[in-house]
Phi, psi and omega in degrees: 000142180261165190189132159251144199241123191242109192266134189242092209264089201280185199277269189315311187183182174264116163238131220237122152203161206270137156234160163244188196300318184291023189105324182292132171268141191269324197185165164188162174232160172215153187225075190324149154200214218240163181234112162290059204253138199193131159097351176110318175222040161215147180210122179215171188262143146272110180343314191277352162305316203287335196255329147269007172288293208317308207298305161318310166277349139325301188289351176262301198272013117345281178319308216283281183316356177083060170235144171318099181313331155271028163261317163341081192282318160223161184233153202215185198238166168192138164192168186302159197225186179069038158245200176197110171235106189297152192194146170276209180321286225286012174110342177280142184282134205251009171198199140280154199259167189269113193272163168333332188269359191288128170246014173330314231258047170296339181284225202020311181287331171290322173285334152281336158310359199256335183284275181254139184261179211299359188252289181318304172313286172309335158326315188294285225228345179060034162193147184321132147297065191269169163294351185292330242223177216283308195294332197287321187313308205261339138330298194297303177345289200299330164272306194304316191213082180279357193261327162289329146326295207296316199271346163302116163294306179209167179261164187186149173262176191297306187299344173282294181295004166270299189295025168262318177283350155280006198224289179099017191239103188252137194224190186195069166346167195264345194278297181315305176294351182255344174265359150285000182032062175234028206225109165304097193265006165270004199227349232340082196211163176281153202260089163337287179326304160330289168314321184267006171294339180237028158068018221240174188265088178326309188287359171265045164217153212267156202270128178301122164226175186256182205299346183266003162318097120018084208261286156192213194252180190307074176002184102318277186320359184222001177286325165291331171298315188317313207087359196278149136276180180266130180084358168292143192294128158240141189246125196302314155110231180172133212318146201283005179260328178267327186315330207269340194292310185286324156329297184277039155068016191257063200251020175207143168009078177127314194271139187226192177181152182247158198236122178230103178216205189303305164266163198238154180191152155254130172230115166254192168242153152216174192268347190212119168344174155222119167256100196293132167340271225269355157064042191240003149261163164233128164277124164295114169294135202269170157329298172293065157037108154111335146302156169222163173226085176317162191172120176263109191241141174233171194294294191257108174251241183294011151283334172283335186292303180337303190280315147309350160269333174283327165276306153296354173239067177275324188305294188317333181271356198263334191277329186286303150341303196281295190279002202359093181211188185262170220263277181347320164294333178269353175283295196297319210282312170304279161342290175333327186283325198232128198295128167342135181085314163084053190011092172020056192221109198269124183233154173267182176235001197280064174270356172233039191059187208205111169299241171305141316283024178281306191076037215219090222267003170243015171313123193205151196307144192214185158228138197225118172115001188294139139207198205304333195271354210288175173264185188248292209300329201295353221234342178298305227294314194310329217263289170322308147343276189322306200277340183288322179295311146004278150308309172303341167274331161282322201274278170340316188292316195276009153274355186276329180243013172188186173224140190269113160235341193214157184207151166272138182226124174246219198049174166311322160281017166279000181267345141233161198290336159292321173325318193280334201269309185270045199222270197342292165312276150346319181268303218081029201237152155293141182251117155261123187278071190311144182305323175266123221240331200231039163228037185271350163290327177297324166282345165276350152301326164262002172280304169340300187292306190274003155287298174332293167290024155079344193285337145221149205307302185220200194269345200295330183301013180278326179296358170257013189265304195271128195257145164252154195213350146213162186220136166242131178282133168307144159267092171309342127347308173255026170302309182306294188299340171271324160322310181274331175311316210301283230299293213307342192290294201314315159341289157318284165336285179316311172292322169296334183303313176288023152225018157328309193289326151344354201240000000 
């Protein structure tokens, strides 16, 4: 038996898992580390954390499971995007790297705005000019601190400087490379023009390949760190937001899935970008050769459910402690209690401003409809609402270019079932439920890899990876009811947006 080892290199840590050839997940580890947040808007890694998780959760789920390190056929990527970590020749980091969440560099954005505007630009790149994205980042360096400018070999994203430090060989996937957003996403190549509007050195960005590439193999000199054999194929893999379109089956026209984890995103495939009027979406260079992955992301999905079960629900944790089970379970038991529409009590979702579709960074949370008859479960019901209502509007845009009848829905808030039941109601959609609800970037990685190593013919092998394990059905009966939450949600937001910046 053959096994792919698919490393998912996240925000919070590194999870390394085992598949074996047929689809089965055998195991996985996670390897934790630390985020470095300062000044109000910067947060950064030290690189060499990313390379001992991996290394580390490699050699334990090996060890754990008995497995031959030359059974291993490829080890393949998923990894966090939008950063920037400069490093010279030999692969060493000349700084810590500046991750996705870092908002420094708004002067950078701005100064490429002085060049292009904000439509020409998402034309381009299929995505907004901001400070999140790698080239702004990499600006910011190039003033602040030029003698690290000066000394960069190349800029990288996490997955990258692991298959470099595992190879000695440096790349990029088009996923990676569009999230340095210097990137021509119709050409998939870099966008000279960008570039030189944000002034950067072109040879310090790592040479574009697609995600089933092949970087080599496993060094001699890092295979006892690794736990690897020498010479096993590393495949570069691809940013952990398109691994997940192929994990959650979303490898052909049409088939989309939605991700409910602390932020939340609807994601399709398509054959052509979709560049929306109003730029209140972003396109993905997909995974998939020939592909895009249109895609709508918002800040608080189950980050919002979070906070409201941490602030407001002390009882429910308190029943869940005494009884050890989860807060959640006395949540959902509520909801459940409280009518579709949540007897008309409207929650923004906006506690961290708001990406997709608002774009609105001053955007902020609101409970709209409270009175005297309202409820514990309605004001429960309302906070899921909110972010599913939300979610439904990123869904609308991307139907304007095809038609959504069904959906995959993953993450931690796929575990439950009124969630899912009102996703349903709401989308209007069949909801389909996988058994493994929080591993599709790791499995689309590993679908990467093994195409990449020829083990398998195409990406279609994800219908024997992925199993469903439950389907919700729309209640048509409360189309009417969702018809009107849908205006009054939109309502709302617009009436409130002229004293947001006030707060």
């Amino acid at each position: 038996m053959k096994y792919i080892v698919a490393h998912d290199i996240g925000t919070s840590g590194n999870k390394a898992s085992l598949f074996s050839e047929d689809g089965k997940l055998i195991g996985s580890e996670i390897a934790g580390y630390q985020t470095n947040y300062f000044n109000g808007n910067c947060a950064e890694q030290d690189a060499t954390d990313w390379w001992r998780a991996v290394c580390d959760s490699t050699k334990s789920m090996l060890n754990e499971h008995k497995i031959n390190p030359k059974d291993i056929a490829a080890v393949s990527f998923s990894g966090q995007m939008m950063g920037c970590l400069c490093v010279d020749e030999s692969i060493t980091p000349l700084r810590n790297a500046i991750i996705w969440a870092d908002q420094r560099a708004a002067k950078q954005a701005e100064q490429i705005g002085q060049h292009i505007s904000q439509k020409d630009f998402y034309n381009i790149v299929g995505h907004r000019n901001t400070p999140s994205y790698g080239v702004q980042k990499l600006m910011w360096i190039k003033e602040n601190e030029p003698e690290i400018y000066q000394k960069t070999f190349k800029a990288l994203n996490a997955k990258d400087f692991i298959v470099a430090k595992l190879t000695g060989n440096v790349y990029t996937d088009y996923s990676d490379g569009n999230s340095f957003a210097c990137f021509d996403l119709k050409n998939l190549q870099w966008s000279d023009e960008i570039i030189e509007y944000a002034g950067i050195d072109k040879e310090k960005l790592p040479e574009l390949k697609p995600s089933t590439f092949i970087a080599g193999g496993v060094l001699e000199e890092v295979a006892e760190e690794t736990g690897l054999a020498v010479g096993t194929p590393v495949v570069i893999g691809a940013g952990d937001g398109v691994t997940a379109n192929v994990g959650a089956g979303s490898i052909k026209p049409g088939r989309t899935y939605c991700s409910l984890g602390t932020s939340a995103w609807v994601t399709t495939t398509t054959k052509e970008p979709i560049f929306s009027e109003k730029m209140n979406t972003v396109t993905w260079a997909h995974a998939i050769p020939g592909y895009y992955a249109p895609n709508g992301t918002m800040q608080t999905a189950g980050g919002a459910l979070s906070w409201f079960k941490e602030e407001v629900c002390k009882f429910e944790s308190y029943l869940a402690d005494k009884n050890e089970t989860s807060p959640y379970e006395y949540i959902n038991e509520q909801i459940e209690s409280s009518p579709a529409g949540a007897n008309s009590l409207i929650f923004l979702p906006y506690l961290l401003g708001e990406r997709a579709p608002r774009w609105d960074e001053n955007a902020k949370g609101a409970f709209i409809g409270l009175k005297t008859e309202t409820t514990r479960a309605d004001i429960m019901r309302s906070v899921m609402e909110g972010v599913t209502l939300n979610l439904s509007i990123i869904l609308e845009i991307l139907r304007e270019e095809m038609e959504i009848n069904e959906l995959v829905v993953v993450g931690g808030g796929a575990k439950s079932p009124v969630w899912r039941q009102i996703i349903a109601n709401i989308f209007n959609v069949k909801v389909n439920t996988p058994t493994v609800l929080e591993e599709a970037s790791s499995m689309g990685a590993a679908i990467i890899g093994g195409v990449g190593v020829g083990m398998y013919k195409d990406f279609n092998v994800i219908d024997d990876f992925l199993e469903i394990n439950s389907v919700t059905l729309p209640q048509p009966e409360n189309n009417p009811i969702y018809n009107k939450v849908k205006a009054l949600f939109d309502e709302v937001y617009f009436a409130l947006k002229p004293v947001y910046e006030k707060f």
